[in-house]
N, C-alpha and C positions, 0 to 999 in steps of 0.2 A: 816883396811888393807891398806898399802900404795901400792901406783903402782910407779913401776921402771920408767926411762925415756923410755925407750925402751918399757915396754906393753903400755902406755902415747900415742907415736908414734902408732903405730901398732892400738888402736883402733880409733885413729884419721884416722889413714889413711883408715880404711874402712871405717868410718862414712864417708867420704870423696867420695869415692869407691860408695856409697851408694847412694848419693847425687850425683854426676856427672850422674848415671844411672836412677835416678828418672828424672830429669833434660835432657837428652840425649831421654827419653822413652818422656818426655812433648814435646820437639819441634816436634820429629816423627809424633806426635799425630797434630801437632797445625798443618806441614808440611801437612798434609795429609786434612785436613778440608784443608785448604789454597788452594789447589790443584784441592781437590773437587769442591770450589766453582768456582774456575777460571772455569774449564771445564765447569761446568755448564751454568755461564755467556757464554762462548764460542760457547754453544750451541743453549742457547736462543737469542742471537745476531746472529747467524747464520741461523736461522728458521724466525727473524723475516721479516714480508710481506715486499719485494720490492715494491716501486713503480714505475712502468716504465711508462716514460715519452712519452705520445703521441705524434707528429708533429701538430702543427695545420695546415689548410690546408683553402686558401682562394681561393674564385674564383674575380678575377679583372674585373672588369666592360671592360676597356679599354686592347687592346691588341698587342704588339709590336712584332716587330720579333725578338729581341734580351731579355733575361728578365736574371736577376741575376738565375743563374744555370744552365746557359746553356753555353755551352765551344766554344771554337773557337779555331782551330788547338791544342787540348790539354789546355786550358788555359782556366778559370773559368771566366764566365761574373761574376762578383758582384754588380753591377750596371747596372739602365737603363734609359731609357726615364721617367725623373720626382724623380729620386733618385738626394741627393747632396750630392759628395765624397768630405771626410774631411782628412787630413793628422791627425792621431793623433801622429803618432811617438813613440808609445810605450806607448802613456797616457792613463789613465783611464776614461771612461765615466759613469759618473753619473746619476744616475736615477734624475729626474725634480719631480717627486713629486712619495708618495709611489702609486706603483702600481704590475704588474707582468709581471715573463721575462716567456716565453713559447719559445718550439721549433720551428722551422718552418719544412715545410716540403724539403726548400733550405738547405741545410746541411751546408752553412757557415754563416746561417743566423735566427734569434732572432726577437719575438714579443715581444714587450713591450707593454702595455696598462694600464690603470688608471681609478680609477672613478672619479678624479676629470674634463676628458674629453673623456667623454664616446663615444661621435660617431666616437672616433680617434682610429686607433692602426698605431703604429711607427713600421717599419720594418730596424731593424739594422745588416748590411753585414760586416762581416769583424771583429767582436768582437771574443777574445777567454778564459777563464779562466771565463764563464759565469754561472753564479750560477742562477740556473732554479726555479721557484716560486715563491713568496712573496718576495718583497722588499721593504726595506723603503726609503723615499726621501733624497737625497744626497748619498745613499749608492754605492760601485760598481757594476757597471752591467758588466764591462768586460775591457778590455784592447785591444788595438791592435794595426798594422801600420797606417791602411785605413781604413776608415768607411764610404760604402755606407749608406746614412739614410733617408727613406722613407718614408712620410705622409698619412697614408691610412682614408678615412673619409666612414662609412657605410653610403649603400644607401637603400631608403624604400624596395628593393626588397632582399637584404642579401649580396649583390654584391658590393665591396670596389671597391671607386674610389680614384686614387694618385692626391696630391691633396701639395700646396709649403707650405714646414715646414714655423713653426712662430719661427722667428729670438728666443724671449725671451728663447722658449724653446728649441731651439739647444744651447743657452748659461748658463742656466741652468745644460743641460746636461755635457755640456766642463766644469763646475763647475767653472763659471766664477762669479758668485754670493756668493759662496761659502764664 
């Protein structure tokens, strides 16, 4: 039996018909898992545990009447007796060797510390865009205009005394060795 052009057309065109719907029903389908699984990522990214970051909090051996966090007519001490303020100008300051950045409980202000010099912790004023935890050596630790930076050395009783940065390592840090 021959087929005219015309039935020829006609069951092409539903085979056609047929196939865009099969085709139309699969992305729905693929649409719909796709969808699923986002929400779900969405959801277990959203339940997963925060971790909030504690202040560290020291007691200084020695005691001034001016100390970084404390104001004057509105205006933020950042430095004090035995801090050295650096002009960085917008630069980056580098970590000297890897160690870790912690919060302070001065709110414009950042511990570093290392085990490569364990009885030290550096207290850095003035850093912003600072990424909290583990760091490696030369990585960034923060940027900013000003940097008070402060040499704190532990003493046998738990009590940090401020004590004159070593030249190597604030050059270090300015990534002058880099």
């Amino acid at each position: 039996m021959k087929m005219t052009n015309m039935q020829a057309i006609g069951s092409s065109t539903s085979y056609d018909l047929t196939l865009s719907k099969r085709l139309k029903d699969r992305l729905r389908r693929r649409s719909r898992e796709y969808l699923t699984l986002f929400i779900t990522m969405l959801l277990l990214s959203s339940c997963a545990a925060k971790s909030t970051l504690k202040p560290r909090a020291i007691t200084l051996q020695q005691q001034w009447t001016l100390n970084p966090g404390d104001e004057i007519a509105g205006n933020p001490v950042t430095g004090s007796l035995g801090d050295i303020s650096l002009h960085l100008g917008g630069q980056k300051l580098y970590a000297p060797f890897d160690g870790t950045l912690e919060m302070s409980e001065q709110s414009d202000c950042t511990f570093y510390s290392t085990p490569e010099i364990p009885a030290y912790l550096f207290r850095l004023c003035g850093l912003s865009k600072v990424n909290y935890g583990e760091i490696k050596a030369s990585k960034s630790m923060g940027k900013g205009e000003y940097l008070s930076f402060a040499t704190l050395r532990r003493q046998p009783d738990g009590t940090w005394i401020i004590v004159e940065p070593a030249r190597d390592v604030l050059e270090k840090a300015l990534g002058a060795d880099s």
